[in-house]
C-alpha positions in Angstrom: 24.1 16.3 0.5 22.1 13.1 0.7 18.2 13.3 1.4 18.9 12.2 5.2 21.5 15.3 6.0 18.9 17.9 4.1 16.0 16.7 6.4 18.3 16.5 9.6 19.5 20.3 8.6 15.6 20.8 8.1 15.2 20.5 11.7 18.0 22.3 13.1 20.3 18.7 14.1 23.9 18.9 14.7 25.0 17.4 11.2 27.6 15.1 13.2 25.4 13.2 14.1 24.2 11.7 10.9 27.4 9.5 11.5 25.0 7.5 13.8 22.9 6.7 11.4 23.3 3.0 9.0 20.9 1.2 6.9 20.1 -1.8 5.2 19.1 -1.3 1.7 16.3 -4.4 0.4 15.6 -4.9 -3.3 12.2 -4.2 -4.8 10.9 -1.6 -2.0 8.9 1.7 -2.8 9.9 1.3 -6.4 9.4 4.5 -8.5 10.7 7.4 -11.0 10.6 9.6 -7.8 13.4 8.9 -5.2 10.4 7.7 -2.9 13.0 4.9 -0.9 15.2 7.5 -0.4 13.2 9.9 1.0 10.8 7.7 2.7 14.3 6.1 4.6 15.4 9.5 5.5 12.4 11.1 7.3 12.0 7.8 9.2 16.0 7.9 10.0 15.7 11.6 11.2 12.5 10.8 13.5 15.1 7.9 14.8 17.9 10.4 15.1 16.1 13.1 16.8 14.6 10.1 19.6 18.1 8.7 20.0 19.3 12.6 20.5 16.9 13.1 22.7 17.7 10.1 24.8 21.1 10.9 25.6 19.9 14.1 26.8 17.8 12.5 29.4 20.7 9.7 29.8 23.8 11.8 29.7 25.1 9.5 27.3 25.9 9.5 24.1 23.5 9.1 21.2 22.9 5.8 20.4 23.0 4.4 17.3 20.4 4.3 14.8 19.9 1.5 12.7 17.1 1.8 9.8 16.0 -1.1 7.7 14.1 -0.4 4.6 11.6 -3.4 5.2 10.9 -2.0 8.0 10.2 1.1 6.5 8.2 0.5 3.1 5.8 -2.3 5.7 5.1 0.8 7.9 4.6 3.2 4.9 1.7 0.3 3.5 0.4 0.2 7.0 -3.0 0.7 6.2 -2.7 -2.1 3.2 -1.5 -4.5 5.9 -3.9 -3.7 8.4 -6.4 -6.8 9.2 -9.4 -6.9 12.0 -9.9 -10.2 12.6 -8.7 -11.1 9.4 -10.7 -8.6 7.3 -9.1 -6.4 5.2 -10.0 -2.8 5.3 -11.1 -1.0 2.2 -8.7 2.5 1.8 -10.5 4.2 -0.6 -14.5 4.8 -1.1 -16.0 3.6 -4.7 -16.0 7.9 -5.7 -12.4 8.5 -4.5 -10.0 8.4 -7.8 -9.1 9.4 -10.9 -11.8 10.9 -13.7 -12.0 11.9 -16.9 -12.7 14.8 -17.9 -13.5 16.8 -21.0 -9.7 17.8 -21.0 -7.3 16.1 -18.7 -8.2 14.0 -15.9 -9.3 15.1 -11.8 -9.0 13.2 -9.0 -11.6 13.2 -6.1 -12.2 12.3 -2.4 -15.1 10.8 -1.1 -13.9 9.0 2.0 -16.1 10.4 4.4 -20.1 10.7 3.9 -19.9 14.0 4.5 -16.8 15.0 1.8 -18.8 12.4 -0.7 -22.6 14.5 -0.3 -20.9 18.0 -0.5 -19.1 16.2 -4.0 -21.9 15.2 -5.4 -24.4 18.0 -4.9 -21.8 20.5 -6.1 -22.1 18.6 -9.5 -25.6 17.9 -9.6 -25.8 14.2 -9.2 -29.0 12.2 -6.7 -26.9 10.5 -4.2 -27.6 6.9 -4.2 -27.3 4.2 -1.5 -25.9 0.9 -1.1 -26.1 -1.5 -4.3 -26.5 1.7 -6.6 -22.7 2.7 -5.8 -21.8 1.8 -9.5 -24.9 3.4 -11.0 -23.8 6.6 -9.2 -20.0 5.9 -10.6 -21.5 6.2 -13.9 -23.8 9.1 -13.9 -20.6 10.7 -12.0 -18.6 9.7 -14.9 -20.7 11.3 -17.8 -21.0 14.4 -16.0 -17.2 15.0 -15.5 -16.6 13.5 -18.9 -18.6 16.7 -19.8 -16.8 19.6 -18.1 -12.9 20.7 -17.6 -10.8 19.8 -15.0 -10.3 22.9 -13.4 -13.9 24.1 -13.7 -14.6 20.6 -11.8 -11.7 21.5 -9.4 -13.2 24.7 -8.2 -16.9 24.5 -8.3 -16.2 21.2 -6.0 -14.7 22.7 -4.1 -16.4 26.2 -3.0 -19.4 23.1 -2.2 -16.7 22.0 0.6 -15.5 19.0 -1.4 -12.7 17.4 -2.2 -11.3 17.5 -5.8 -8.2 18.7 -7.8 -7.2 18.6 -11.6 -4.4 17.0 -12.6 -1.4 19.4 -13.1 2.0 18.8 -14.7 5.1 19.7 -12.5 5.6 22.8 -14.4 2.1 24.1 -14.4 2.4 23.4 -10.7 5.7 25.4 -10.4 4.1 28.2 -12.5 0.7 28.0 -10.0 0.8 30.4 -6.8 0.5 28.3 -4.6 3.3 26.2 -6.2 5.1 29.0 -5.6 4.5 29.7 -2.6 4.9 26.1 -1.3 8.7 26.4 -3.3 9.7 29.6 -1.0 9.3 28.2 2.2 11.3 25.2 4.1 10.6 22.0 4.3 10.4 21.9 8.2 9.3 25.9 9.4 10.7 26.3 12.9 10.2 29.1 15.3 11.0 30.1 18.9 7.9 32.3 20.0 8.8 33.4 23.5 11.8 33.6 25.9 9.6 30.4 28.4 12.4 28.6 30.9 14.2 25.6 30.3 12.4 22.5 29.8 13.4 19.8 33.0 13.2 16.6 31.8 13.7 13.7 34.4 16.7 11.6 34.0 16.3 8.7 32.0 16.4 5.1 32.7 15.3 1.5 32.1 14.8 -1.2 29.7 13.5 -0.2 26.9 14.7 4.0 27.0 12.1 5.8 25.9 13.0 9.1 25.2 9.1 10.9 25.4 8.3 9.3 28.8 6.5 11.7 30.9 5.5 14.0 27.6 1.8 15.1 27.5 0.4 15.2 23.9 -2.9 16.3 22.9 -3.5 15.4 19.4 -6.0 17.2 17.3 -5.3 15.1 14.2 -7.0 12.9 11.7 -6.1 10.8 8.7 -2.6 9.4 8.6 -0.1 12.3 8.5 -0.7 13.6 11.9 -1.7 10.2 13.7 1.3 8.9 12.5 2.8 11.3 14.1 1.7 10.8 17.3 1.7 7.0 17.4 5.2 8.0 16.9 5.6 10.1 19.9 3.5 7.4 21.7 5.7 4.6 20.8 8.4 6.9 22.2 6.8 7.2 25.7 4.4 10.1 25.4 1.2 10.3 26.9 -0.6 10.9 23.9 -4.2 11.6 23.6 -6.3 12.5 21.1 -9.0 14.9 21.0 -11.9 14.5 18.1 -15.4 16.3 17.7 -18.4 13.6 18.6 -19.8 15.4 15.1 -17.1 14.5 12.5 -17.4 10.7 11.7 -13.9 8.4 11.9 -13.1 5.3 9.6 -13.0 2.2 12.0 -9.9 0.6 10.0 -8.0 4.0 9.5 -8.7 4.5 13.7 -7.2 0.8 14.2 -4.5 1.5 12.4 -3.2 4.7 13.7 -3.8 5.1 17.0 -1.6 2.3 19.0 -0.3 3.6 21.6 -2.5 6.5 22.3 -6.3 7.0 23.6 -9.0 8.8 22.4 -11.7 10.8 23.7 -14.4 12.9 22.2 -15.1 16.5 23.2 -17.2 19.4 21.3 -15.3 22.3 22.3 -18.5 24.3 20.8 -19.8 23.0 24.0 -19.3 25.0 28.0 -18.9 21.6 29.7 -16.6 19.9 26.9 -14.5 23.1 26.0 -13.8 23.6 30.0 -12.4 19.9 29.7 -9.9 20.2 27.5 -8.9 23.9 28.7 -8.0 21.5 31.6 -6.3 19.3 29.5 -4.5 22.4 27.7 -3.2 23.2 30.8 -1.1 20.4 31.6 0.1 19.4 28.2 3.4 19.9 26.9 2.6 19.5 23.1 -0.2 20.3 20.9 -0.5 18.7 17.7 -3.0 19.8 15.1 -4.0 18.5 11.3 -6.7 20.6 10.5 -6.6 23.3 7.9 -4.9 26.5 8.9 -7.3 28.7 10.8 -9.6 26.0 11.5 -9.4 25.7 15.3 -8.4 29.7 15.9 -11.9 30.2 17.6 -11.0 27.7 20.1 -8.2 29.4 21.2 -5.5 27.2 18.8 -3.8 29.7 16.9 -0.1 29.6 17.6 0.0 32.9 19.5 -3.1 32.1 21.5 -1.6 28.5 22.8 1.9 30.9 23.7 0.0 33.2 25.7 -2.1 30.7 27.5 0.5 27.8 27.9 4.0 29.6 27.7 7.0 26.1 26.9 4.3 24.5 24.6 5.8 22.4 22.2 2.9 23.4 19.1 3.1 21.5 15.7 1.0 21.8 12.7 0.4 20.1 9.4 -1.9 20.8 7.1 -2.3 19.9 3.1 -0.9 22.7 1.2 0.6 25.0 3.7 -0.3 28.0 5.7 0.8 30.3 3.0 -0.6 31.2 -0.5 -3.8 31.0 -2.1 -4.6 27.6 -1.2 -4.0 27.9 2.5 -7.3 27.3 4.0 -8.4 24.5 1.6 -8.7 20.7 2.4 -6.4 18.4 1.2 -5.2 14.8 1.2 -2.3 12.9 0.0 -3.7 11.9 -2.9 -4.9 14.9 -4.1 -1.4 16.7 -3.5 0.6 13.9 -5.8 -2.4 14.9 -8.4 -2.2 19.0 -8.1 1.9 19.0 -7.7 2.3 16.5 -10.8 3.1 13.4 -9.4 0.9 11.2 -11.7 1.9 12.5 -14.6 5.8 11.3 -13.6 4.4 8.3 -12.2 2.4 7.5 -15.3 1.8 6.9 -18.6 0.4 8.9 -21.8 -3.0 6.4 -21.1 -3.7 7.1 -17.4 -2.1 8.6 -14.5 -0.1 7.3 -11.7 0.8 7.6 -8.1 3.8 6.9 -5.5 3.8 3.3 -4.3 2.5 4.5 -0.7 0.9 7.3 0.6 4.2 8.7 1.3 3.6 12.0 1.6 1.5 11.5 4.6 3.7 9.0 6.0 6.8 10.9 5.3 5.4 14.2 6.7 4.3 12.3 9.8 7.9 11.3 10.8 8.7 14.6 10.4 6.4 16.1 11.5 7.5 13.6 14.9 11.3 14.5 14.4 10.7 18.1 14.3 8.5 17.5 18.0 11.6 15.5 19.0 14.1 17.7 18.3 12.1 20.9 19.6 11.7 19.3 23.0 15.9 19.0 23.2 16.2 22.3 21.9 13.9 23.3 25.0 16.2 21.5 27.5 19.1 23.6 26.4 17.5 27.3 25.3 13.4 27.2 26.5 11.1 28.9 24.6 7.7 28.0 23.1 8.3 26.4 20.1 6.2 26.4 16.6 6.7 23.9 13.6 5.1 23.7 10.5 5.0 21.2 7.8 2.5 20.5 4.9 2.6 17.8 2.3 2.7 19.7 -0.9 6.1 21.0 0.5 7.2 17.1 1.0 6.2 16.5 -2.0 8.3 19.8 -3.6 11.5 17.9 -1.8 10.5 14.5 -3.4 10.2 16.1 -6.7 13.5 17.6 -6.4 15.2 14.3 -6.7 16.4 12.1 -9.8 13.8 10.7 -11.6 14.4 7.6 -12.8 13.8 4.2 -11.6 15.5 3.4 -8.7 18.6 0.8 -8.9 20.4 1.4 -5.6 22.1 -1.9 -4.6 20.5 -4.1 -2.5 21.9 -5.8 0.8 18.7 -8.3 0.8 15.2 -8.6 -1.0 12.2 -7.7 0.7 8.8 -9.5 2.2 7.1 -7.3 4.6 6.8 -10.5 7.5 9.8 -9.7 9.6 7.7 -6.1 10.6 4.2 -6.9 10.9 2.9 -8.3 14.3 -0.4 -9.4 15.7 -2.4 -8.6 19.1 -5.6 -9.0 20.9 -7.8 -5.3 21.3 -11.4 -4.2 22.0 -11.7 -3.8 18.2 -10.8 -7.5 17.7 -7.3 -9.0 16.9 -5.4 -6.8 14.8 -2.5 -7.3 12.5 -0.4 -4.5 11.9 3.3 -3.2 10.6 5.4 -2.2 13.9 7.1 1.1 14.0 10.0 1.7 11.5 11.6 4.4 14.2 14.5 1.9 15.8 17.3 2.9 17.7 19.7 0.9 20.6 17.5 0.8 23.6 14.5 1.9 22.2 11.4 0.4 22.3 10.8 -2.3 20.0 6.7 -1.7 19.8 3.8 -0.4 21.8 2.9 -1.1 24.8 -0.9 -0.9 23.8 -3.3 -1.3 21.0 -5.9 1.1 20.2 -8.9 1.0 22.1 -12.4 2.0 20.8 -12.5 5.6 19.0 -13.9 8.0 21.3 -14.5 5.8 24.6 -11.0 7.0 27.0 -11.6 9.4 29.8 -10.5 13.0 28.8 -7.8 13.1 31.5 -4.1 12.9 31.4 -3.0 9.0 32.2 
């Protein structure tokens, strides 16, 4: 079974029509030890598939063909790297977020946000400095990991509300709990929570098809797994807007680069007037999508069940980090600091220093399929109803990626790769952007989005 067929299984597709899937293979793209082209290729061919499957649905046709171009798809998996504002070039990481030693192995941290890099360093003990003494506090940062274990680092960082993980080899990782309990669940979790009517989608038509038109998404996500995502579903025709607290800060380049397509407004829901607002919005949505940690958003009403009761057909997707099962279940997480607790670095590395995939991949797989699994709910709705739940987390990506070859990758090439042919440029409130188009491509389909983002925060909180 290749990589594509296990994900399209993963979401419940009718394996006949992988047939309509074909791709052009391009020399030097995602190179790794881990299968990383091959998987990366196969979540964005299944988000495909599940749009063009949905678009004969609405057509009465058949499925149209999908056509996947890995170009397309490492340039959209480095969209953040190709990301300019005027011709700047964000910066990705904070000075504190990466690898450390330690005074046995090595741990990886996450300072993006002022708030994740304060809670960091009080948990260890170190002043917080400002501005032009960022490589003074690197190096008082340094010497005091340099004097404590990796795990001891891991947890007391941790129980502060920070971000940091020890790195783990793959088989201390498939020894760990949560390891194990990431192993024993699917890669996509799918369930039907209620016997709600058949979804009626109006017929489709026009030039470009786009498969989500009329589709009301609130989207409670943050990062890149989940907003890419959405953009996905906005690129498809969905009415996507998200939904972030006015208290929890955003990165200007991460907003700029995932939210085409979609607006944005900010609500407290700990707030009478705000929370009323999006009850509003709740009840005229057709999908909720949320990337917060599991149980995070329950006292708003969010839990799964709650969002059933209240809103019966509700399409409801969640991602978080390491799963809603296991030990680890409400902690943080981030891409990076799954590759490092799964054992990705030590594959990806050498005996001096550790390693990492060639692209966030985990978030940008997870996204598409966390996208195809939206997708294909919404067809499984036109045919049977019901509420429908799906989870995905990126350790359990990652668990799939590890289960491939590891070598490094020498599946002939059809062409060589330079990421021009995908990237495109256009005008915005936040200035002119540069960005890497959507890798999801099928006949009729859109070929972009029809907007840019706009400022974070700033849209009306209505439906469009």
């Amino acid at each position: 079974m290749t990589r594509t067929d296990f994900a399209w299984a993963a979401l419940g597709g009718d394996p006949a029509l992988v047939s309509q899937i074909s791709a052009v293979a391009r020399e030097g793209v995602l190179s790794a030890r881990l299968p990383v082209r091959g998987t990366a290729r196969a979540c964005v061919a299944v988000c495909a598939l599940a749009g063009a499957e949905l678009t004969a649905g609405r057509t009465g046709g058949k499925v149209p063909e999908v056509r996947v171009d890995d170009g397309a798809v490492a340039t959209a998996f480095h969209s953040e790297r190709h990301l300019r504002v005027d011709g700047r070039e964000p910066v990705n990481f904070a000075p504190l977020s990466r690898f450390w030693r330690t005074a046995d192995g090595w741990v990886r941290t996450h300072a993006n946000y002022p708030h994740h890099q304060k809670r960091l360093l009080g948990a260890l003990g170190v002043p917080e400095g400002r501005g032009s003494l960022t490589e003074v506090l690197a190096e008082v940062l340094a010497e005091v990991l340099a004097e404590r274990s990796a795990i001891e680092v891991e947890e007391t960082v941790y129980a502060a509300g920070g971000l940091a993980i020890a790195l783990r080899t793959p088989g201390q990782w498939a020894a760990h709990p949560q390891g194990r309990a990431v192993a024993a669940h699917p890669l996509v979790a799918r369930e039907r929570l209620d016997t709600a009517r058949v979804r009626r989608l109006a017929p489709l038509d026009g030039d470009p098809l786009l498969p989500a038109a009329g589709v009301r998404v609130l989207d409670l996500t943050r990062v890149i797994a989940g907003p890419v995502a959405t953009r996905t579903l906005a690129l498809l025709g969905a009415d996507v807007l998200r939904i972030d607290s006015p208290r929890l800060p955003e990165i200007d380049d991460q907003h700029a680069d995932l939210d085409f397509g979609k607006r944005s407004a900010a609500l407290d829901l700990a707030t009478r007037g705000d929370r009323s607002a999006f009850e509003e919005l709740l009840a005229e949505a057709d999908v909720v999508v949320t990337g917060y940690r599991p149980g995070a958003l329950d006292r708003f009403g969010l839990s799964p069940g709650a969002l059933a009761e209240r809103r019966p057909g509700l399409v409801v997707a969640q991602l978080s980090a390491w799963g809603d099962y296991g030990p680890w279940s409400g902690r943080r997480g981030f891409d990076s600091l799954v590759q490092v607790a799964t054992g990705i670095p030590e594959i990806e590395g050498s005996a001096e220093r550790p390693g990492a995939l060639p692209a966030q991949a985990l978030d940008h797989g997870t996204g598409y399929l966390l996208a195809a699994a939206v997708l294909r709910s919404l067809t499984e709705q036109t045919r049977q109803g019901g509420t429908r739940l799906v989870r995905l987390a990126l350790a359990r990506t990652a668990a799939w990626l590890m289960e491939g070859p590891t070598h490094r990758d020498e599946e002939p090439a059809d062409a060589s790769y330079e990421p021009g042919p995908w990237l495109a440029e256009a005008d915005s409130d936040l200035g002119r952007l540069r960005y890497a188009r959507s890798p999801v491509s099928f006949a009729g389909g859109p070929p972009d989005w029809t907007r840019p983002p706009g400022r974070w925060g700033t849209d009306p909180a209505r439906w469009a």
